[in-house]
Structure formats: C-alpha cells, structure tokens
N, C-alpha and C positions, 0 to 999 in steps of 0.2 A: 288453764292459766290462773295465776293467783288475781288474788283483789286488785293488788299495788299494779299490777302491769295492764288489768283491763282496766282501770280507773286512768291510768295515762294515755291509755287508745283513745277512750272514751274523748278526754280531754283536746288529743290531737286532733280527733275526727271533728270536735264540735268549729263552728263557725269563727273567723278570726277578726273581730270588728276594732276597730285603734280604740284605746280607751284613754282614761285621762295622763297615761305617761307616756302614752305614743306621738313621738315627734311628727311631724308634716313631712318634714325631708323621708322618715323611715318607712310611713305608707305609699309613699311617690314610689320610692324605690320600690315597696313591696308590688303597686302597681303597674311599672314598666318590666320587673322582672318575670311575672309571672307570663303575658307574653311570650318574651322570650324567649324564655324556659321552653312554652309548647313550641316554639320556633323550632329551637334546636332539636327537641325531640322528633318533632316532624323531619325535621333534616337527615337524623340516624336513622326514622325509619326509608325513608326515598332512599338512602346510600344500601341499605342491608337489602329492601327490593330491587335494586337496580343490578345488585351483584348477583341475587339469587335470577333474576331474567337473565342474564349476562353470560349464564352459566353454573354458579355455585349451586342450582338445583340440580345436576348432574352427581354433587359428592353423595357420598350414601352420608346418612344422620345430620352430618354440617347442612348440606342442603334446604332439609325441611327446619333447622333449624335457625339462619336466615330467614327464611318466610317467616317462623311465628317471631322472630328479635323483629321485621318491621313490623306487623302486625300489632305488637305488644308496644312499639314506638307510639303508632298514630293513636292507639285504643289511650293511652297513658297522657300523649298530647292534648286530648279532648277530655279526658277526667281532669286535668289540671285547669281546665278555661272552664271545666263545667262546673267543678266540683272544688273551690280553692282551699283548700285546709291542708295545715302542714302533714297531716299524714299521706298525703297525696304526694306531696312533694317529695315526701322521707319512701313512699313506693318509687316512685320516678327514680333519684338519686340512688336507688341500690340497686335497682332495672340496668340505668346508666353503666354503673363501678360493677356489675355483674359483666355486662357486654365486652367493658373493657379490658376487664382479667380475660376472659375466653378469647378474645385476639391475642391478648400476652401470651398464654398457652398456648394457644395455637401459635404462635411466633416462637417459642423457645422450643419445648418437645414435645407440641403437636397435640391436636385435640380429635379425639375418636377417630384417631389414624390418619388425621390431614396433618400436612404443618403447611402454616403461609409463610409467604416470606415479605419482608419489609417493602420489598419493590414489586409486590401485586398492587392492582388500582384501588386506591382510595384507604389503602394501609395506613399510611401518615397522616389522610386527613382526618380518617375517622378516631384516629385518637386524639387528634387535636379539639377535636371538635367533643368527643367523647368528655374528655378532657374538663374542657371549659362548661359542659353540659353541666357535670357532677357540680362544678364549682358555685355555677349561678342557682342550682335546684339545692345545696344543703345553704346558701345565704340566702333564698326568696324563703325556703323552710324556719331556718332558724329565724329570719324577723317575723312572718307571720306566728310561730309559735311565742316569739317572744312577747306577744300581744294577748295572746291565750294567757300563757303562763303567769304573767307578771303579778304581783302578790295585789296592784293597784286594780287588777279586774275581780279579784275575787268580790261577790255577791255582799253586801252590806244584811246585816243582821234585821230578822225584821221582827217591826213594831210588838209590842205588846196589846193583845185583845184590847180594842177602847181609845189606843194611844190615837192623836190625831196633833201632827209632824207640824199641821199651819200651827197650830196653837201654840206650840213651844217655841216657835221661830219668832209670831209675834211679840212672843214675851219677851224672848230676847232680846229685839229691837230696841223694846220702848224702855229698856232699863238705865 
C-alpha cells in the first residue's frame, strides 16, 4: 500500500469524538444510527440463516455461502457496537452492497449455477431491507468520518521548549 492510502486507514480506524464543529443534532444522529445499523445487520444475518436452515444448505457453493453472509452479518453487527469507527462502517457498507449484488446476479443470470427468482421467501424483503442497510451505514460512516476528518480536529501545534500558555493568556487579559 502507498503512504497516502495507509495514512487514510489509519485515520478511519482512529477513534471518532465530536470536536469543536460538530453539531449536537449530528452526534445524536451518529448515536441512534449506529444501533441501528447493527439492528439491520443482525436482521440480514437471521434472514440468510433462516434460508440456509430452510433449505438453501442443500445448493452446492450457494449453500455454504449463506451460512458464512449470516455469520459475516452478526460478526460485523458487533464490531460496529464494539468497535465504532468509520472504517467499520465503510466494512459493513460493502459487506451490505456485496450481498446485494449477489442476489442481483443471482436474480438475473444466476450465481454458481443457482438462479433465484423474485417470488422465493424473503427476496423482496432482503433487498429492501439490504437496501436501507447500505443507506443508513455510508450516512452513520460519513458523519462519523466527518468528525475525524474535519480540518477543525487536526492537533494544534505545540508549544515551544519553555513556553508556558498561562502566561501569555495572562497577559493578554490585562492589556
């Protein structure tokens, strides 16, 4: 990896605390969202284990392939509640829009030899729901990053050997 793209991980991975240009409304929101987020996650994973119980472990490769999309559901629902940093989100969010193409294919011409059709159970809702997932995990992503990123977090310059910060302030005061 170059510098430029591990210095942006870095930054995504690090911790997302509101700083001085983060609204109240926008940490609410980042705080009801991320919830959520593992909500619906959890949800995809129950729908993909319930089909793979149901039957879908019968197809060859689809099969085991439902078991690890829930497994990679719930695993990704609890690193989002454990672990909140936009890169977790931005994993989530392509986990999501990965699952949902693979139903597309599988719905048009067919994925490692299945094709589903729109009127098997839970077709419509898992992309509804798919759907909405992507939606609310790249906006809880993007406000938390934009907390991270914002030019108003970067690290203030520090002092000079000796300098002492009360002293200048006083002065200033009393001018």
């Amino acid at each position: 990896m170059t510098e430029f793209t591990v210095y942006w991980l870095r930054r995504l991975a690090s911790p997302g605390r509101p700083g001085p240009g983060a609204s109240t409304a926008q940490t609410a929101v980042a705080a009801l969202l991320r919830p959520a987020c593992a909500a619906l996650l959890a949800w995809i994973g129950y729908i993909h284990l319930h089909l793979w119980l149901e039957g879908y472990r019968q197809i060859p490769t689809d099969g085991p392939l439902f078991l690890l999309d829930a497994i990679a559901a719930f695993v990704l629902a609890a690193v989002l509640l454990a672990w909140p940093r936009p890169l977790a989100g931005l994993a989530a969010a392509g986990y999501t829009a990965s699952t949902i193409g693979a139903l597309v294919i599988s719905l048009t011409v067919g994925l490692f030899g299945f094709r589903e059709s729109i009127h098997a159970s839970f077709v419509v809702e898992s992309l509804v729901i798919e759907g909405i997932t992507v939606l609310a995990l790249t906006g809880w992503t993007v406000l938390v990053a934009r907390r991270i990123l914002s030019p108003a977090r970067q690290p203030r310059p520090a002092a000079p050997p000796g300098h002492d910060s009360r002293r200048v302030r006083a002065t200033r005061t009393h001018r």
